[in-house]
Structure formats: C-alpha cells, structure tokens
N, C-alpha and C positions, 0 to 999 in steps of 0.2 A: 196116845197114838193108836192104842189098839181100841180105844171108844169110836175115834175119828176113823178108822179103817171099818167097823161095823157099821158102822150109818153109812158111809161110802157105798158098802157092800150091800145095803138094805134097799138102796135107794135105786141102785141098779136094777137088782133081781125086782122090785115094784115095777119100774120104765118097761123090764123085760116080759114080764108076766099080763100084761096091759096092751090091749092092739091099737096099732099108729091110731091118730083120732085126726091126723091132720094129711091129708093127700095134694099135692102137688100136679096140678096140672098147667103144662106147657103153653098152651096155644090158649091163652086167655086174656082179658083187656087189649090191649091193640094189638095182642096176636090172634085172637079170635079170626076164626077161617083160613090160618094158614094150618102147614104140615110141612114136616121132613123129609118127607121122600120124593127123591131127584127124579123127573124125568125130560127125557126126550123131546117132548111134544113140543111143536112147533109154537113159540107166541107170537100174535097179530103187535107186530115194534112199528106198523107202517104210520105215517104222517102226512095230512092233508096240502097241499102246495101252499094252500090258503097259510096255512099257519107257519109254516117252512118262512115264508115271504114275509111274516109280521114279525118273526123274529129277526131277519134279515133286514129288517127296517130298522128295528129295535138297533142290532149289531152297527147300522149306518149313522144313527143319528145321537145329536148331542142337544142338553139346552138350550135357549136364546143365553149369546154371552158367555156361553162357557169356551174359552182360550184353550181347545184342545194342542197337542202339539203337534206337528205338520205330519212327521212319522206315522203316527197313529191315527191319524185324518186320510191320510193316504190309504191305510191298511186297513179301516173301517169304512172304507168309502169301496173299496176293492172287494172286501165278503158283501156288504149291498148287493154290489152291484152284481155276484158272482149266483146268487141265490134268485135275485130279480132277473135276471136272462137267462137264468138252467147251465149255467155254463158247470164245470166241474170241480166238486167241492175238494179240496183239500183236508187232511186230518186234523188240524185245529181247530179249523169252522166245522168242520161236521161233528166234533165232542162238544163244543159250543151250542149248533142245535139241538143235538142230543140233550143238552142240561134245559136248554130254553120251550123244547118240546114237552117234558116234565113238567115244566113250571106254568106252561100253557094247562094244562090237562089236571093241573093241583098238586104233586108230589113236589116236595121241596126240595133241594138240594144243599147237601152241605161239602165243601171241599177244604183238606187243609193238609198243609204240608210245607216245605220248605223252599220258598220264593215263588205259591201256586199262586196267587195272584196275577201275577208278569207272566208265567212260567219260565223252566229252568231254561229254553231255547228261546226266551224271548217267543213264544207262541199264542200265548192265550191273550193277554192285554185285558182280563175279565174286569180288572178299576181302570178307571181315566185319572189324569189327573190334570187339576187346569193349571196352567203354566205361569200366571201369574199368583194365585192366588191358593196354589195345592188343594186346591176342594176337591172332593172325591165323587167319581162318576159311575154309577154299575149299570153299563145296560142290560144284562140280563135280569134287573128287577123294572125295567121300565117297559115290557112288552106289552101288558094289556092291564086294563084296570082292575082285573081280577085274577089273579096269577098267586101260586107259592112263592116263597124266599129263597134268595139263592144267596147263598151264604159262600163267603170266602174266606180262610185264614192263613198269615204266612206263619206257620210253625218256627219253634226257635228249632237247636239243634240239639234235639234230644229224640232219635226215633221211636226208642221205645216207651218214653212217658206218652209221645203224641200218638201212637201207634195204641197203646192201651188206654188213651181216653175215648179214641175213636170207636176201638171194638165195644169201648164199655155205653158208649152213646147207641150203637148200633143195637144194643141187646135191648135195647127200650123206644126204639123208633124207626119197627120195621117199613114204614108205610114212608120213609125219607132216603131217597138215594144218599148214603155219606159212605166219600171214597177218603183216605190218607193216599199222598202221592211222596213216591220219593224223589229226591234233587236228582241221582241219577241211581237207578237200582242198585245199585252196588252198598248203598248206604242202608238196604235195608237187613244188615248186618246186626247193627247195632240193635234192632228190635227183631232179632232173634227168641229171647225168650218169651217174648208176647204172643209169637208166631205158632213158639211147639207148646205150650203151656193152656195156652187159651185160644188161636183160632182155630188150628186143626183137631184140637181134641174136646173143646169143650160137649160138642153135641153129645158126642158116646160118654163124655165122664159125669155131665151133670143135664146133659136133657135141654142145655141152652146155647139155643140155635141162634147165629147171625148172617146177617145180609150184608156185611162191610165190604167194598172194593178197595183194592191195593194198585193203585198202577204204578210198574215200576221200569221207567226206561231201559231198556237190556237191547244190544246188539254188537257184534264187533263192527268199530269202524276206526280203529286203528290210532284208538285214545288210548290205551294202555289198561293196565290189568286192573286200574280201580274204577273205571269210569267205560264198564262194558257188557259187566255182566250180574244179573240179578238172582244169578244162582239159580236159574229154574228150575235143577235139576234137585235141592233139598224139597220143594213145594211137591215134584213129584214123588219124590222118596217119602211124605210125608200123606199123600193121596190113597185114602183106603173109605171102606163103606160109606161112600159118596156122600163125604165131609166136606168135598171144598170142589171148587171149579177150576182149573188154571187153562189160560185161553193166551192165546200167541197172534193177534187178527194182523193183516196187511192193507187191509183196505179203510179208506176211511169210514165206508160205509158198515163193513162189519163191525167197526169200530161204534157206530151211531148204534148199530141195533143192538149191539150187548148191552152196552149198557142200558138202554131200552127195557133191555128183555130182563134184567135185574128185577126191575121194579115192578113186571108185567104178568109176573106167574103166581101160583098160589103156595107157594113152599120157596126157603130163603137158604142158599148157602154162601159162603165167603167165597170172593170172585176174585181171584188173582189175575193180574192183567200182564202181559209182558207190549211195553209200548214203544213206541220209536223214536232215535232222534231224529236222522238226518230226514228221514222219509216224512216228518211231520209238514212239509209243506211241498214233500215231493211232487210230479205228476204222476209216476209209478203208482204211487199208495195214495192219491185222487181219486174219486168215484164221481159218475156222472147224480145230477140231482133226483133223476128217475130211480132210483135205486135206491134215496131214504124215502121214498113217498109211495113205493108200490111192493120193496124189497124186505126182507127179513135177516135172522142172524143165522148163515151157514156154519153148523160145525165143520163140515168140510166143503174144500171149494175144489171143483173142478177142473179139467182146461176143456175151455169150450174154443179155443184155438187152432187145437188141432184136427186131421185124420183120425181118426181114432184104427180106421185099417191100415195106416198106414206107422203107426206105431209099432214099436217095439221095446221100445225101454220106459220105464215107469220111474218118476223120480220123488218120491214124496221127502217132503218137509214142514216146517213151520216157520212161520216170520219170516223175520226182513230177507233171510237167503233166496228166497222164492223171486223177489226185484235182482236181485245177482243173477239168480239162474236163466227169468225170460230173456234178463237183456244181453245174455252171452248167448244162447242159444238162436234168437232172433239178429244179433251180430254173423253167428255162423250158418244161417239158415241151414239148421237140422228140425227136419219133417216126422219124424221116428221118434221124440223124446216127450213123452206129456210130463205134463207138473201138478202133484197132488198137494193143495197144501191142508194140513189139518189145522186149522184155524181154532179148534178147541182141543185141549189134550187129553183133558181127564174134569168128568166120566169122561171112560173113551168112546168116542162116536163108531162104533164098528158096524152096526147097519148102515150110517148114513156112507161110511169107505165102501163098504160093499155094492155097495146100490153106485158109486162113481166108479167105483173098480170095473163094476157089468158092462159097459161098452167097453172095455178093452180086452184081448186075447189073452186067453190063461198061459202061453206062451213066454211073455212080458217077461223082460226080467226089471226086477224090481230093487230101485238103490234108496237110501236112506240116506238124506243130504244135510247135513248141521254144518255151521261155523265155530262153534262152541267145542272142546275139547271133547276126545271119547269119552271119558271117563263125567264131564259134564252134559248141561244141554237136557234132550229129552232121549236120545238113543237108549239106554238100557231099557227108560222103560217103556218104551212103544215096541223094544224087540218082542219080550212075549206077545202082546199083542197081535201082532203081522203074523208069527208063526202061528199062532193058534187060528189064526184064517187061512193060514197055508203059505204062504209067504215064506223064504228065506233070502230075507232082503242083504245087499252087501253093504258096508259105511260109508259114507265119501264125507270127510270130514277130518278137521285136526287129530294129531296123536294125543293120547292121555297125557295129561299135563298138571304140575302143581300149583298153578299161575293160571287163573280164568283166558289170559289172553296176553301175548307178547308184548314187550313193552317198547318196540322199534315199529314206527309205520311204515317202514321198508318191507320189517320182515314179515308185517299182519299183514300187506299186498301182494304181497309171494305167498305167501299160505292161503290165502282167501281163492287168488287165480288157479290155483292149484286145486285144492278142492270143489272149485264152479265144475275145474278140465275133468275131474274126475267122474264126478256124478253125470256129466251129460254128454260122457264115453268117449271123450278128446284125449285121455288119460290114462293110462294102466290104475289101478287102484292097488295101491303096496297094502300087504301086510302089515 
C-alpha cells in the first residue's frame, strides 16, 4: 500500500510540476465567430412579404390526393388566406412563420416536447395526417426547394431526460434553432435539475455556452395550481452575469421576432420563454402582418394609446395581465392610466424603460401589476430594478401564497377582477 501511495504521489507532484500542454478554447468548430457576451443591440428579425406569403402557401396547401380532414383544411385554408390578405396574424401562425422564416433563410429547426406536434392547445397542426391512409404530412418542410429541416418530436414523459438531451443537442448545434416545449409549464418541474445543474450555470462553471429555448405555457386562467404556472419566479432567482434570457412577450409578433432574434446575433444564451394559452389564437395577442415584415423584438413595449399629458398613473407589467388590464381600462374609459409592459425580464432592459418612461411626467405614480402570487411571478425581482431608476412602485397583485394559484375558478375570477381594480386605481390597494 505504501509502494502504491508513492507512485500515486510521484505521479502527481510530475502532472504538477509540468505546464497544462492542452488549452481549451470555446468558440471553435461550429462555434467559431460566436461570444458570450449579452448585449442590447437591436437585430434586423424583419421578413420579406415575399416570403411571409410562400410560407403561407406552404401552411395552405396539401398533395394531389392527400384526404386531409375537414378540421384542419378549414384551419389551413384560414392561415393562407390570413397571410395572402395582410389580414392579422394570430400566435400560432406567427411561431409557425417564425420557424418557416428560418428554414427559408437555412437555419434548421428542431422542436420537441410533449404532444408538440398537435400542440398541447390543439394550435400548431405542424404534421397532417391523411385520414384514410395515416400518412404523414409536414408543411413546413415543403416551402421551397431549398430550405433546412424542420424537425418535430412528441416527447414521452420524462422532462428531464428530454430537457437534457436537448440542452446537450444544443451545445453542439449552435447555428440550429432547438426549443424543448412543455405540455403546460407547470411540468417543467420535473426537469428541475437540468435547469440548475447545467443551464443556468454551465457557462460560469465550465465555459459551455448554449442557445436552447424553453417555452413554457404559464398564466392564470383559472385551471388550478398545476396547470398555470411556470414558476417564472425560480428562472429569475436563478438570473445572474447574463447567463440566460427569460422573456414574457404578448403579442404574436414579439413572439415571431424572439425567436428570430435567437438565431440572429453573434453570442448564444438560453432563452426562456413564458407562453400563452388562451391568448394563442386570441385577437388581443394578434399582430397585424406589417409588423413581422418591417418590425423587430421590443424588450419593452410601450402604450402608444394614450395622452401621455394626460396621464398619471403608470402601470407596468409582463404577459398575459397587460390583455386584462387594456380591456378593463378601455371597458372604463380611463384616460390617465398607461400600460408598460416589459416583454423581456432579464437582462433587464433599463435603457430601453427609461427611454418609454421619457414621455411621461416624473409625477406618475407608478404600480407594479402581476396575477402571479407576491411571493411568485417577477415582483421581487424587477423591485430593485425600478428603485434603482428611482421608482417606488406599489404591488397590485395576489397575496403571498403556497399554491402557484387557487384551485376554485370562482375564486381565480374574484382575485384576478380585484387586482385588474387595483392596479388601474378602481381599487384601494390593501396591505
């Protein structure tokens, strides 16, 4: 034993005494030309009509012969047509051109998760299937004769194997948009340890940087406490040296250009998405077509609705609450209330708030609007934030709670109406 601990010992102090002979550098083979460091800067996400319209053909049409079923002929015939008139795209068809846009321009895409095919709302329809004969249909690989792959998988139910193949696909195929989506955010529980293990901390512990997307349905709509919330509030508690992205969009169109903007920059971080249900085919969270063909990804949006002199109250938030809040406040016609929403959380966009902050009066008081519990949501951590620009915003929002969200839709529509009344000064705001 004591021969075997000498040679042990010999063998080190040699390794030690000896300089490294092998260096590691990051950014090489198909990382070559990227970097890690996050910034700001605007990327060109816009998209030709021309091409908008060839995926919209794509989206409309099927083989000679092929038995589509009526359902899905109606609802394929309806994005056609909604893209060939300019008429206003919805959130499904706009992630839809979003993927097809990519695959126009060479970036492949990969999507995989649990019922992402279908999607879990019945949204996407990305296979066909013919009705007599089950063949399978993908229009977004039939766009043009020279396009990437668009790849689709239905995940079994394992998040965190699927969650860990993906990030590990991602470390070797920067130059390929590939998202993991879950059935309803709530489930991405289960791949918990892939999350704090390897995506938020890989870059700072081993120097390996990824570009994966997470979208993960999150909002209260009075489904109960498994099937509402994606915990956005761990993603931000987990947000430090601009390691990851988490983004909260409303519109379909902010929707098109992130993920856009993914694949558009020269440096890759993990894009956490918080996404919608009901609003997936809303009018609310519809964009006109002029706005994926000339627009880009706002971190923050402003209300170009209002007076801005004629303001007084400033209501910022994120996600689907901002659809609560115009259509209570446009129900009340209140003239005095703008609505800020931050469409990206973290990094925090504090120039771009500042720069929408500037037309209104330093006067303003300022409220802080979530559906999400105090204690969840994004409130603790956008409070530093706001004060350190001067702000001492008030909360309008749920009480701290053990439970993402109540499990009576009685009692989520009394608490939702209640904190709309609050934030948009209908309301006392309790303690």
């Amino acid at each position: 034993a004591r021969i075997m601990k000498n040679q042990l010992q010999d063998a080190l102090d040699t390794v030690k005494s000896k300089g490294s002979k092998r260096s590691r550098v990051a950014f090489q083979g198909h990382w070559q030309g990227f970097d890690n460091r996050y910034r700001h800067d605007v990327a060109d996400t816009s998209v030709s009509r021309s091409n908008l319209e060839l995926i919209g053909k794509a989206l409309s049409t099927w083989p000679e012969g092929f038995q589509i079923h009526p359902k899905i002929k109606r609802m394929a015939e309806e994005r056609g047509k909604a893209v060939a008139e300019g008429k206003d795209i919805d959130w499904a068809l706009g992630e839809l051109l979003a993927f097809g846009s990519l695959l126009l321009e060479g970036t492949p895409v990969r999507l995989s998760g649990q019922d992402s095919r279908r999607g879990t709302f019945s949204q996407r329809h990305s296979y066909w299937y013919d009705t007599t004969t089950r063949e399978r249909y993908k229009p977004l690989n039939h766009i043009a004769s020279e396009q990437a792959n668009f790849c689709v998988y239905n995940s079994f139910l394992s998040e965190a194997a699927v969650l860990g193949f993906d990030y590990g696909y991602s470390l070797s195929e920067p130059n390929m948009l590939i998202i993991w989506e879950a059935q309803f955010g709530d489930f991405v529980n289960g791949a918990q340890v892939i999350i704090d293990q390897f995506l938020t901390s890989s870059e700072t512990k081993w120097n390996r940087v990824s570009g994966l997307v997470m979208m993960l349905p999150h909002g209260q709509e009075g489904m109960g406490p498994e099937h509402s919330s994606a915990r956005l509030e761990r993603f931000l508690q987990a947000a430090a040296e601009d390691n990851i992205q988490v983004a909260h969009c409303t519109t379909a169109a902010q929707h098109f250009h992130i993920l856009r903007r993914q694949m558009k920059r020269s440096f890759r971080k993990p894009l956490i998405l918080m996404t919608p249900k009901s609003h997936l085919r809303s009018k609310a969270a519809s964009s006109p077509l002029n706005d994926f063909i000339q627009g880009r990804f706002n971190e923050v949006l402003g209300d170009t609705t209002v007076n801005a002199k004629q303001v007084d109250r400033l209501v910022l938030c994120s996600g689907k609450v901002a659809h609560d809040l115009h259509a209570k406040r446009e129900s009340e016609g209140l003239s005095n209330v703008a609505i800020i929403r931050l469409e990206q959380l973290y990094p925090f966009p504090r120039d771009q708030l500042a720069a929408v902050l500037k037309a209104f009066g330093k006067t303003c008081s300022v409220t802080w609007c979530q559906e999400e519990p105090q204690n969840m949501g994004a409130w603790t951590f956008v409070l530093p934030y706001l004060q350190e620009m001067g702000m001492e915003p008030q909360y309008a929002g749920r009480k701290a709670a053990a439970s993402p969200a109540p499990g009576s839709a009685s009692r989520w529509k009394s608490s939702q109406d209640r904190l709309i009344d609050q934030a948009l000064g209908l309301a006392p705001i309790s303690d």
